[in-house]
N, C-alpha and C positions, 0 to 999 in steps of 0.2 A: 599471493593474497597478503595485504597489508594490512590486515587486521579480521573481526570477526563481525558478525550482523548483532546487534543490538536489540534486545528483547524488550518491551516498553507493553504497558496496559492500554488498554482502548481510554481510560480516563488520563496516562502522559502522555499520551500521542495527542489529544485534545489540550492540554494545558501544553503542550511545545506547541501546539499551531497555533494559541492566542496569543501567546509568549513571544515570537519572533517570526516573523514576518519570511523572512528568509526558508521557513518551512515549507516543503511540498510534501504534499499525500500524494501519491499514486495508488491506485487502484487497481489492480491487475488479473481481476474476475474478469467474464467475457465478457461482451457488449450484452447479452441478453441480462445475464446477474446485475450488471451496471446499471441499466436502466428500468428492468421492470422489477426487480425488487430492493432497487434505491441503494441508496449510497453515502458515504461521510459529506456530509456538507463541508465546502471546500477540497475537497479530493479530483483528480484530473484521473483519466483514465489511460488508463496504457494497460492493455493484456497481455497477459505472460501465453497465454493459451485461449485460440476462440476459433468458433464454425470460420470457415467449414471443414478444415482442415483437422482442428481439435491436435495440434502440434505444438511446439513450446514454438512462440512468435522469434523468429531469425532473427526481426528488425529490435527486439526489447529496447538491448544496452543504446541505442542509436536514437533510440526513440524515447526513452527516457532523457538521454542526452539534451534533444532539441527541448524536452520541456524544461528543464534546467536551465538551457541557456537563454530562455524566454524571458528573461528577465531577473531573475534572482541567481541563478546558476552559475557553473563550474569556472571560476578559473578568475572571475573580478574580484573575487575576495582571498586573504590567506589560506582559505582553506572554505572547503565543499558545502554549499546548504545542507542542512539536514535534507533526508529522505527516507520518509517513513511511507513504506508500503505494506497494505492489506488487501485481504482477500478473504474468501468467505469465513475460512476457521485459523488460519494462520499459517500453513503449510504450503500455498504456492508461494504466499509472499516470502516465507525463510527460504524457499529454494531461486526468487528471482531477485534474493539480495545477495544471496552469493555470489550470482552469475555478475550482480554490481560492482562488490567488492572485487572479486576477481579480473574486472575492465575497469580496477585505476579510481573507483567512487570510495569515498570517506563517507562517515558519520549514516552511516546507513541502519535502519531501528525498522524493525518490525515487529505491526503490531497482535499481541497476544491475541486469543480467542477470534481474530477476527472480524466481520463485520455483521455474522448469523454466529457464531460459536459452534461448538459438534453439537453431535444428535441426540439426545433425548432421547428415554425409555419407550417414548412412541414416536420416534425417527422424526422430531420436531428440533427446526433450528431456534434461535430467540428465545431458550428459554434457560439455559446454563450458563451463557457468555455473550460475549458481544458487544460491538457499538449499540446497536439497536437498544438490547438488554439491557446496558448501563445508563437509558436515557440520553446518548449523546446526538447532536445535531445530528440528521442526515434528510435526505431528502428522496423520491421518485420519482421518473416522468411518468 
């Protein structure tokens, strides 16, 4: 490993995405989290874990890869676009930026609290942390 994952607030993970262009969010909740209870606007999906298997995804690093090199990505520039991934409280995304750094990815940040933050005294997310919490962009289908 050439370095360590980067800890960043849901508020500099949003000021690095208006900031440079070269940023990707990935998202790495499962397609249900993804899409029915919404997400950072501008963020791409790619799951670290999802139905029906509920497995850490084989394809990740590979598949991160192709959205990187979709146009801002690895290897046109001196060095790697940021990649900042989240997930619902913070904990899948530190464990699938490791798996990043450890296949050869720089400049990798993930972000604090999440995109729901943990649970609340009545097992409620959105209300300690979070994108949502901090009023930043996101959206739902």
């Amino acid at each position: 490993m050439t370095g360590e994952v980067k800890t960043v607030t849901p508020a500099e993970a949003w000021d690095m995405m208006k900031g440079n262009q070269r940023v990707v969010m990935i998202d790495v909740r499962s397609s249900m989290e993804f899409l029915f209870v919404g997400h950072a606007r501008g963020s791409v999906h790619v799951p670290w874990i999802d139905a029906p298997s509920w497995t850490v995804n084989p394809n990740f690093v590979t598949e991160v890869r192709k959205v990187m090199l979709g146009g801002i990505g690895i290897g046109e520039h001196t060095d790697d676009a940021p990649v900042l991934l989240i997930c619902r409280s913070g904990k899948r995304s530190l464990e699938a930026g490791k798996l990043l750094m450890n296949n050869g990815f720089t400049g990798v940040y993930n972000v604090a609290e999440g995109f729901e933050g943990e649970l609340d005294e009545q097992h409620q997310r959105s209300t300690l942390g979070g994108w949502r919490y901090h009023g930043l962009p996101w959206e739902q289908c």
